[in-house]
C-alpha positions as CSV (number, residue, x, y, z in Angstrom):
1,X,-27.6,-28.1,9.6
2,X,-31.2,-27.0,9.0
3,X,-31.9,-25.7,5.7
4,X,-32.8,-22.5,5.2
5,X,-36.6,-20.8,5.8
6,X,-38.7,-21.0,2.5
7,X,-40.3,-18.5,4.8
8,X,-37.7,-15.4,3.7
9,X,-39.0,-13.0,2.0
10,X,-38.2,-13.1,-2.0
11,X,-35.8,-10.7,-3.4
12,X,-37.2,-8.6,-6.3
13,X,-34.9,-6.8,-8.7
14,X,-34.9,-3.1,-7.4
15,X,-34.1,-4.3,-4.3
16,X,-31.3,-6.2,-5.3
17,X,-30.3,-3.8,-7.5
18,X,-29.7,-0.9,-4.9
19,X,-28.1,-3.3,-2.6
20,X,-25.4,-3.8,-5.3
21,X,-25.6,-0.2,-5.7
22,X,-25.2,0.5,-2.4
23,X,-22.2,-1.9,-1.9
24,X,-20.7,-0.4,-4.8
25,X,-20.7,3.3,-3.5
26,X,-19.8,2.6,-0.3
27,X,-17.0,0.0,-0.4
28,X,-15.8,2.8,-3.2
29,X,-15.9,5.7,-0.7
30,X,-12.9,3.7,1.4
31,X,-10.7,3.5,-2.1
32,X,-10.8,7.0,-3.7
33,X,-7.9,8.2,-1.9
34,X,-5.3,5.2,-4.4
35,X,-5.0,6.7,-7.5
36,X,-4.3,10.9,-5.9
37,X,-1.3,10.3,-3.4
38,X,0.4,12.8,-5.5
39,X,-2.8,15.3,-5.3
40,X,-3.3,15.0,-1.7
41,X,0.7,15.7,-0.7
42,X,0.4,18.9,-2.9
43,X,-2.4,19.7,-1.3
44,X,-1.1,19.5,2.2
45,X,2.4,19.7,1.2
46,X,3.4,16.6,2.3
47,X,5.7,13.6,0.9
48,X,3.9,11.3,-1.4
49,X,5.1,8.0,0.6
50,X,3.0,9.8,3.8
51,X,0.0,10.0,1.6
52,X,-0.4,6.5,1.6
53,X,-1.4,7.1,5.5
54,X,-4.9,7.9,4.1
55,X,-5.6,4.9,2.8
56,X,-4.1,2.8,4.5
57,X,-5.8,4.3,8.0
58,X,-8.8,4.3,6.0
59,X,-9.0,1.0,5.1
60,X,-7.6,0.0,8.8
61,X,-10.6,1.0,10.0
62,X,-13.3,0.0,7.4
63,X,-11.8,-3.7,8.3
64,X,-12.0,-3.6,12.6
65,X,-16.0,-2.3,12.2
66,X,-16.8,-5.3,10.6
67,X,-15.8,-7.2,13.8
68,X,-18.6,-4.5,15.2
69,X,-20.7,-4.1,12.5
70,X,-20.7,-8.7,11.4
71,X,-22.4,-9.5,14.7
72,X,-24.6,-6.8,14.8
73,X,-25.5,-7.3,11.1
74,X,-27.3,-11.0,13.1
75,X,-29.6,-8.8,15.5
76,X,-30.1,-4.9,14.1
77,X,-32.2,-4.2,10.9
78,X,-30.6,-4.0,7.9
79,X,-32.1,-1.3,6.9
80,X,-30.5,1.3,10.0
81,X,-27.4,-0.3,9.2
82,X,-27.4,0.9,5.9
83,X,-28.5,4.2,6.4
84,X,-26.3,5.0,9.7
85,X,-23.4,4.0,7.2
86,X,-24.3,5.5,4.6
87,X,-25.4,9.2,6.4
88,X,-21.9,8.7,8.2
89,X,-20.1,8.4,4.8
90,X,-21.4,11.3,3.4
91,X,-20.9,13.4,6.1
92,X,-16.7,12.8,6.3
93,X,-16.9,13.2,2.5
94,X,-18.4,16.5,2.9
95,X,-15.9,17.2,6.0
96,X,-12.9,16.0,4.2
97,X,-12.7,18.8,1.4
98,X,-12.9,21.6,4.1
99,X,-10.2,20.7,6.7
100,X,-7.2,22.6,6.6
101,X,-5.0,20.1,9.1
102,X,-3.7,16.6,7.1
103,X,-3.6,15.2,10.5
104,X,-7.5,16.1,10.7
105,X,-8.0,14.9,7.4
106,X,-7.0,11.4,8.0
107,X,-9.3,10.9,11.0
108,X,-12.0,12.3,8.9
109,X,-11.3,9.9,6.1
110,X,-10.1,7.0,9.0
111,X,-14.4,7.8,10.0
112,X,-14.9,7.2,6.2
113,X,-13.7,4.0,7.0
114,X,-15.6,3.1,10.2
115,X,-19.1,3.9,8.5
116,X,-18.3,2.6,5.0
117,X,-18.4,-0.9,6.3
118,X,-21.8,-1.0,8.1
119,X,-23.5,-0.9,4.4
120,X,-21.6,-4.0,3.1
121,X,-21.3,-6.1,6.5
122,X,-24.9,-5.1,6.6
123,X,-25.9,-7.1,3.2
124,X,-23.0,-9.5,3.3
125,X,-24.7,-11.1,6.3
126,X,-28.6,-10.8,5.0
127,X,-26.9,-12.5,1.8
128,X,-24.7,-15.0,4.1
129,X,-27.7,-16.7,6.5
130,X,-31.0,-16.4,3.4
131,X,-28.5,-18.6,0.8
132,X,-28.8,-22.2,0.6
133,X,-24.9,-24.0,1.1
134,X,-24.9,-25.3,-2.9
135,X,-25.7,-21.3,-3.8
136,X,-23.6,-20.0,-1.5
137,X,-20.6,-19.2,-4.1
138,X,-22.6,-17.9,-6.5
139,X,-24.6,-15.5,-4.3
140,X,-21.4,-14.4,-2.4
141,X,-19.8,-13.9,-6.0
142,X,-22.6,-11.4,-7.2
143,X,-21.8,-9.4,-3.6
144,X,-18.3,-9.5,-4.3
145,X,-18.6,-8.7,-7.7
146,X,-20.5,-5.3,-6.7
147,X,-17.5,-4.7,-4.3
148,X,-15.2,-5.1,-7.1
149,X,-16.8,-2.6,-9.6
150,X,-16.9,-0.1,-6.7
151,X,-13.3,-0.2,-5.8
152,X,-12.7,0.0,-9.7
153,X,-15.5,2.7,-10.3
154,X,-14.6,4.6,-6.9
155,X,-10.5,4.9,-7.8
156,X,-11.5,5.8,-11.7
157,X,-14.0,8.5,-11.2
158,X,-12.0,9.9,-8.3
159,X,-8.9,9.9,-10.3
160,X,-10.2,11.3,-13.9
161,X,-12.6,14.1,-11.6
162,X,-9.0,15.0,-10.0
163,X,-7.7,15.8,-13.1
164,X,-10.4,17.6,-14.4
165,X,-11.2,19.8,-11.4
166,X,-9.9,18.7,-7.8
167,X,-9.8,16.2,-5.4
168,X,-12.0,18.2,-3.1
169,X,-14.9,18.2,-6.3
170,X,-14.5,14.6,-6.5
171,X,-15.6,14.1,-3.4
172,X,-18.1,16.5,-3.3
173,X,-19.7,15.1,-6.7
174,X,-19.1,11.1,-4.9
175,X,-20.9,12.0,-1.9
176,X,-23.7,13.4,-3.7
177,X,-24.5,10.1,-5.7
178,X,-24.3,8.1,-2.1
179,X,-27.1,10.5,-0.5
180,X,-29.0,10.2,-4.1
181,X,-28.7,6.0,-3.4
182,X,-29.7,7.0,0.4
183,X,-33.5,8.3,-0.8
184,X,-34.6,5.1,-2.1
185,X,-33.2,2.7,1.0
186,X,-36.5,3.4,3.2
187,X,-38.7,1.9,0.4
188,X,-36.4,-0.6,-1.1
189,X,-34.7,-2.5,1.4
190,X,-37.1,-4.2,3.8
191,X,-37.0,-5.6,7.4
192,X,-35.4,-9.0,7.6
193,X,-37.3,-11.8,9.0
194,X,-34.1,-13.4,10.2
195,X,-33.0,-11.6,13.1
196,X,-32.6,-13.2,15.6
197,X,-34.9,-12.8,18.9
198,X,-33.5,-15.0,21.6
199,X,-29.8,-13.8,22.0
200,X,-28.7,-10.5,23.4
201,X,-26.4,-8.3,21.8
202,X,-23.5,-9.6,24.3
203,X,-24.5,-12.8,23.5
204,X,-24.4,-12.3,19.8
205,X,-20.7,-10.8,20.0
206,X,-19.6,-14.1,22.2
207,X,-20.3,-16.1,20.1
208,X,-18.3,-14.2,17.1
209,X,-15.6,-14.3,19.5
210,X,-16.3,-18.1,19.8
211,X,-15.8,-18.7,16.4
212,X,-12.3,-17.5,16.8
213,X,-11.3,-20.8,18.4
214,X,-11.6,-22.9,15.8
215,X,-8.4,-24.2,14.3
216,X,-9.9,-24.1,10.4
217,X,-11.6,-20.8,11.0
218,X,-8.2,-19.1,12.1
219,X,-6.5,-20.9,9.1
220,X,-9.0,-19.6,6.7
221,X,-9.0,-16.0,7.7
222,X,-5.2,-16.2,7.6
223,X,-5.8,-17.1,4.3
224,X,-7.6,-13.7,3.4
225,X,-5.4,-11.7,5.2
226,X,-2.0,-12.7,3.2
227,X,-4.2,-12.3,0.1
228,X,-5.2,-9.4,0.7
229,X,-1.5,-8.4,2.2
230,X,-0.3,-9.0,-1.7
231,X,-2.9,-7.8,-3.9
232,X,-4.0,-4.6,-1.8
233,X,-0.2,-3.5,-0.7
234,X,1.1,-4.1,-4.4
235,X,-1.8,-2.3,-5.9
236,X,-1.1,0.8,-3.8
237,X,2.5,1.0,-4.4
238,X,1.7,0.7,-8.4
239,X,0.8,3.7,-8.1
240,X,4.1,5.6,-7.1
241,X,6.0,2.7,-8.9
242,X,4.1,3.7,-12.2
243,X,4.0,7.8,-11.6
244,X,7.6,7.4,-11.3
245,X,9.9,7.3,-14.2
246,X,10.2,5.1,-16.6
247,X,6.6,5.3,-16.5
248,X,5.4,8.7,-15.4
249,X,1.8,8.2,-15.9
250,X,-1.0,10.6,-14.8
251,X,-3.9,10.3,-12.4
252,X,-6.2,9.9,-15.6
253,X,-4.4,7.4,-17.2
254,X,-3.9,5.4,-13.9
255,X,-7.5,5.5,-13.9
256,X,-8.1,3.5,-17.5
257,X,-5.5,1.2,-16.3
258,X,-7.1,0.7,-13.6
259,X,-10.5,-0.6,-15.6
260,X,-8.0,-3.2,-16.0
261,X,-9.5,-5.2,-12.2
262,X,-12.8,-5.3,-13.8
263,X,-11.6,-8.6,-14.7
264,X,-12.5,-9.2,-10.9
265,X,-16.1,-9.8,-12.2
266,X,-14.7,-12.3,-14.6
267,X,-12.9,-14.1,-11.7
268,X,-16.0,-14.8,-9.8
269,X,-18.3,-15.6,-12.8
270,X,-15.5,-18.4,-13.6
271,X,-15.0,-19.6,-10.5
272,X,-19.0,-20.4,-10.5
273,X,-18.8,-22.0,-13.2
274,X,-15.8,-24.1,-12.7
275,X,-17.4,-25.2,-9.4
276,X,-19.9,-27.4,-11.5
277,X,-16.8,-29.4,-12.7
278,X,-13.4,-29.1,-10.7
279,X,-13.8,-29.4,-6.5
280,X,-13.4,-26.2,-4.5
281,X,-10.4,-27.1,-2.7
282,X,-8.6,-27.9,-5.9
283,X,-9.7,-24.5,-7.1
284,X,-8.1,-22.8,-4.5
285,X,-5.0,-24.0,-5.2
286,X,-4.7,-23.5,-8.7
287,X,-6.2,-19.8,-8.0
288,X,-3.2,-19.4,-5.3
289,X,-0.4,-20.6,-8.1
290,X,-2.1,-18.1,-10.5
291,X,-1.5,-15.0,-8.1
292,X,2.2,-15.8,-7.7
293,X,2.6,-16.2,-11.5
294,X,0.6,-12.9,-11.6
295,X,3.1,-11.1,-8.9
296,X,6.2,-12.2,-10.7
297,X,4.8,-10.7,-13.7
298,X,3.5,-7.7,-12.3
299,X,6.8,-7.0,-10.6
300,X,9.6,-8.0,-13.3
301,X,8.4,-6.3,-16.5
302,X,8.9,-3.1,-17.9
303,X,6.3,-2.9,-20.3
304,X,3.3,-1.5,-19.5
305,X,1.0,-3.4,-21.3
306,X,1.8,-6.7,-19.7
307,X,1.7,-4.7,-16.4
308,X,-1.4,-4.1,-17.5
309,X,-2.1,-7.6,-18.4
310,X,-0.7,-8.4,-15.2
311,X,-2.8,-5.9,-13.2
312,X,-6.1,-8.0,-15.1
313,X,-4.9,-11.2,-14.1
314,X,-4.1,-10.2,-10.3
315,X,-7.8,-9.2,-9.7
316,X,-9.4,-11.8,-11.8
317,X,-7.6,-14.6,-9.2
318,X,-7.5,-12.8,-6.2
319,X,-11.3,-12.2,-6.6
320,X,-12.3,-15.8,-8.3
321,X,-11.0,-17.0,-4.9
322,X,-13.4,-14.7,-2.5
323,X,-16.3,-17.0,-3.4
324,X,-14.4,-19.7,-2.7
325,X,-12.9,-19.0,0.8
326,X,-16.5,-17.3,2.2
327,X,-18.7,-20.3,1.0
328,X,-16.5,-22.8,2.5
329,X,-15.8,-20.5,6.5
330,X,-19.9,-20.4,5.7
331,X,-20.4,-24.3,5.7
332,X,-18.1,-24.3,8.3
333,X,-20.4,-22.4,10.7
334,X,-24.2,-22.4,12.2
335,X,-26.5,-20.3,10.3
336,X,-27.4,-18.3,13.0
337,X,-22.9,-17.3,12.7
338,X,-23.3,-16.6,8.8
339,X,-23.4,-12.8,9.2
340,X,-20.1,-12.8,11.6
341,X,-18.0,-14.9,10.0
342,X,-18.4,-13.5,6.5
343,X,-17.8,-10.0,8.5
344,X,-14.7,-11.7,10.3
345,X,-13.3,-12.9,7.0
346,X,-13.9,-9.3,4.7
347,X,-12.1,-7.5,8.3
348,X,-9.2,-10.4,8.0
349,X,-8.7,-9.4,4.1
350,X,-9.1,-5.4,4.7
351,X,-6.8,-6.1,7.7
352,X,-4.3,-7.8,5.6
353,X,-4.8,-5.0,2.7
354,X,-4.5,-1.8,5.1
355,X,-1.1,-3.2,6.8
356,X,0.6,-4.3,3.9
357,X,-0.3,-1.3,2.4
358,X,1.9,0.3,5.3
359,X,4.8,-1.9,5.6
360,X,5.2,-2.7,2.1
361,X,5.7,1.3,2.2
362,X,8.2,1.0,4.1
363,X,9.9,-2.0,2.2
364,X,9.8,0.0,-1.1
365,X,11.3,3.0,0.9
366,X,14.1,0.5,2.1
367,X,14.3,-2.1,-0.6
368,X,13.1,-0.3,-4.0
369,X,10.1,-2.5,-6.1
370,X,12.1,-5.7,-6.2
371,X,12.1,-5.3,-2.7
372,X,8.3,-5.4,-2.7
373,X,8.0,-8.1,-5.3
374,X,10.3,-10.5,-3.1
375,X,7.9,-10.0,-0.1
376,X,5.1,-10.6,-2.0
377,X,6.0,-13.8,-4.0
378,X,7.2,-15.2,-0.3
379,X,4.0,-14.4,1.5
380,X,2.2,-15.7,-1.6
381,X,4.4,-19.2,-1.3
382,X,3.1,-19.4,2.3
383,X,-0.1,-18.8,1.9
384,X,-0.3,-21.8,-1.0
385,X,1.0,-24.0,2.7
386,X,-1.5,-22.1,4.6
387,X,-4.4,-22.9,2.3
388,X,-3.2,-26.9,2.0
389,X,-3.4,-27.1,5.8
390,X,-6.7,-25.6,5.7
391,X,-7.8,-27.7,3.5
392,X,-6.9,-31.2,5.4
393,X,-8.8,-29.3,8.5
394,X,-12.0,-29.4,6.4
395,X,-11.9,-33.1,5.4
396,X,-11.1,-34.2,8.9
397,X,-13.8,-31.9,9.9
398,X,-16.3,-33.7,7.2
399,X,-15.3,-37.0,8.0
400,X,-16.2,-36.2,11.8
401,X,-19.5,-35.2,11.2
């Protein structure tokens, strides 16, 4: 594999910095609905278990545009992809607090969705094919890491602005802080050097499609999509298991607790450093046996502050094993492929998150929270097999080259 251009242009700080602001804002805008289920049936007079529709729908969608926006991200400027998400997003925000029809309102906020993900499939890829393999996991970790903080700052601000005024405020007040981002993307995000000229559009999507076919790509992605299965279908159905009683909490105090995944950052700042001494694959592993720990814990207690602690330890693993997974499908691909395959892997794990979100609804309607747990500690136990396989794909893959 060719090593990448010294010819790329350097990255200075404000740019950098409003990419991870941008990533932050936008990934947020697909979460806000989590914490106000409750809010939005009273709103629409609806049950609570239906709310879930909005983000799960919502999330749906944010995952199949990256199979859009991932191979576009390797021909069209990164710079219109940015703004054409971020102009979209605001404009379904803005929608969303007038419609008076909940089945309206969720194609508005499914659209949330659909734009959301051109911003971060848009600097996932620039990030993917300008990062040298041995830096690969720590770039990938900073990117993720701004994902994180929206998803955390997104759900909080939503949920604590709910409270305070409305849901409809809330999203009034987020959409405003996405257009004030939007003003300073013509001068701080500049043209790549790295799209490519010689492959059409057609061309570009064929070869996404391509990548399909490979045995340890396909493992991989599966990989992503149970995690994400776990962590994003139990962290939506906290939030009726804990408004419900023993628990009863509030939308604000679901919020604080929710500061809780911030130890997402942690995850990836670890799992760069723990790179320089223990192998990758071994890291995954350990990091897989860590989330079903974390599950059991999560699911069997009836305190709240080792819910809590459970909640912190959930995201720290789940997220110290992004890095991981997209730096080795990375390796695994031409350079030229970087963009797609980091877009095929976040749609495989939003995929995952957006459909165990709906049918471990349905499980908890059927089966109660141990129900859920059950599910979840299984799927976890095959994805440990899952990842193994993958593994001995890579090395036989290695030793062939």
């Amino acid at each position: 594999m060719e090593s990448i251009s010294t010819e790329e242009p350097i990255q200075t700080k404000p740019r950098l910095e409003l990419s991870a602001l941008l990533i932050v804002l936008l990934v947020g805008s697909v979460y806000i609905s989590q914490l106000i289920f409750q809010e939005i049936s009273q709103t629409y007079d609806i049950d609570i278990l239906a709310a879930r529709n909005v983000f799960s729908l919502s999330c749906f969608f944010y995952a199949i545009s990256f199979f859009i926006y991932g191979p576009l991200s390797d021909k069209v400027s990164t710079k219109l992809l940015v703004l054409v998400g971020s102009i979209g997003t605001v404009c379904c925000l803005e929608l969303s607090v007038i419609v008076d029809s909940f089945n309206l309102y969720l194609v508005v906020m499914s659209l949330i969705g659909f734009f959301a993900a051109a911003v971060p499939a848009a600097l996932f890829a620039y990030t993917a094919k300008n990062t040298p393999n041995h830096k690969l996991p720590q770039a990938m970790g900073i990117m993720i890491s701004a994902s994180i903080i929206g998803i955390i700052f997104s759900r909080s601000l939503v949920a604590m602005l709910t409270d305070f005024w409305s849901w409809q405020v809330a999203f009034a007040i987020y959409a405003g802080l996405i257009t004030i981002a939007c003003l300073f993307v013509p001068f701080a995000i500049k043209q790549s050097n790295n799209q490519s000229s010689t492959t059409s559009v057609l061309g570009t999507f064929l070869t996404a499609i391509k990548i399909l076919f490979d045995k340890t790509v396909i493992i991989f992605l599966s990989v992503g999509f149970l995690l994400f299965f776990v962590y994003l279908g139990l962290s939506s159905l906290l939030t009726f298991y804990l408004k419900s009683a023993p628990f009863s909490l509030s939308a604000t105090v679901l919020g604080w607790l929710n500061f809780a995944g911030l130890s997402a950052i942690i995850g990836t700042i670890i799992t760069s450093k723990l790179l320089r001494v223990i192998n990758e694959r071994y890291l995954l592993i350990i990091y897989l046996l860590a989330v079903c720990v974390t599950v059991v814990t999560i699911g069997y207690s009836s305190r709240l502050y080792v819910i809590g602690l459970g909640i912190f330890s959930l995201f720290l693993f789940v997220f110290g094993i992004q890095p991981l997974v997209i730096a080795m499908l990375n390796k695994n691909v031409p350079i030229n492929s970087r963009g797609a395959i980091s877009s095929l892997y976040l749609l495989s794990c939003l995929a995952g998150g957006s459909i165990g979100t709906y049918l471990l609804g349905i499980v908890y309607q059927n089966m109660a929270w141990n129900g859920v747990i059950a599910i979840c500690v299984l799927l976890t136990i095959v994805n440990l097999v899952l990842a193994l396989v993958g593994i001995q794909q890579l090395i036989k893959s290695n030793h062939r080259k």
